[in-house]
Structures are given as structure tokens and as C-alpha cells.
N, C-alpha and C positions, 0 to 999 in steps of 0.2 A: 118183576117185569115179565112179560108173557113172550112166547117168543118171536111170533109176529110184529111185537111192538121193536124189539131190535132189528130185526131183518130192516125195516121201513126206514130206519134210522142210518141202514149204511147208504154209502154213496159209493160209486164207481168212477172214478179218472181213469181215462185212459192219455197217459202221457207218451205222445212220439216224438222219437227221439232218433241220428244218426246210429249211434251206437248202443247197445243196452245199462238199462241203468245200473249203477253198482245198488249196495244194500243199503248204503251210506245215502244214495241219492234219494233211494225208497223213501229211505224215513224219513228224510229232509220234505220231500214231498207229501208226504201222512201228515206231518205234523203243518205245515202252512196250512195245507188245504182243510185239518181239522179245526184250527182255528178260524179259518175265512168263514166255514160253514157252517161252523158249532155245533158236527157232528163226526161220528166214523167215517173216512173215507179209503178205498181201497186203490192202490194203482193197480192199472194194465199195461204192460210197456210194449209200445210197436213201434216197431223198426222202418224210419222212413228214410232214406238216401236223400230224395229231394229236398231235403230241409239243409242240407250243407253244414247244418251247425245249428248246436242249440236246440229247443223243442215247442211243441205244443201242449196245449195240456185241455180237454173239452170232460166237463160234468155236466151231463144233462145237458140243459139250453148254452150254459156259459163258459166260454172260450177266451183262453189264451195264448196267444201266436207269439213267443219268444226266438222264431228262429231266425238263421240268417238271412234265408231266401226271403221272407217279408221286408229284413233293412234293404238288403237291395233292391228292392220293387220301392221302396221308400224311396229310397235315394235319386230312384231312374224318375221315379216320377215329379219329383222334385226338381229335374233335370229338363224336363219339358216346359 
């Protein structure tokens, strides 16, 4: 494999998060995300307060919003 060919192959998550992640979380995240995308993927972890809990996780185009501050915009607006 050339090396160009693996560079292409890695992906970047950057996952934000209230607090930083353990190493345990790391990997827990490597491995979902290498399975979803049936490649190497690497976290980034940033630190967002506004999220109250819980994280996001954004590769490239695709995003995932597991935090708190999303249920409760769920909830209020379900409330309307």
C-alpha cells in the first residue's frame, strides 16, 4: 500500500464534549465510527460547556447531536 493510499483512508471526528474524553471513551468512539465507515477514524475532542451533557460527534458532512441541550430544545419545542 502506498502511502498516499492510507492517508485517504483516515477520517477525522471531531467529538465535543462537556468534559474531555477518557482513553476508554477514545476507543469506544475509534471503534463505532470504524465500523460505521469501514475505515480508520481518528478523534479530536473539544470541549463545549454548552452542550450540558453528552456530545456531538461531526465527520465530514455527517453529524451526530447526542447532547443534552438538543433533548431540551426537543422537549420545549414539543411544548409549543
Amino acid at each position: 500500500m502506498k502511502t498516499g493510499e492510507s492517508v485517504s483512508k483516515l477520517k477525522t471526528a471531531v467529538v465535543k464534549s462537556v468534559v474531555p474524553l477518557t482513553a476508554g471513551q477514545r476507543n469506544e468512539f475509534e471503534m463505532k465510527l470504524r465500523v460505521l465507515f469501514g475505515e480508520e477514524v481518528t478523534i479530536t475532542n473539544e470541549l463545549d460547556r454548552q452542550l450540558l451533557g453528552g456530545f456531538t460527534v461531526r465527520v465530514g458532512d455527517w453529524f451526530l447531536d447526542a447532547s443534552v441541550i438538543r433533548d431540551l430544545q426537543k422537549i420545549k419545542d414539543s411544548l409549543k
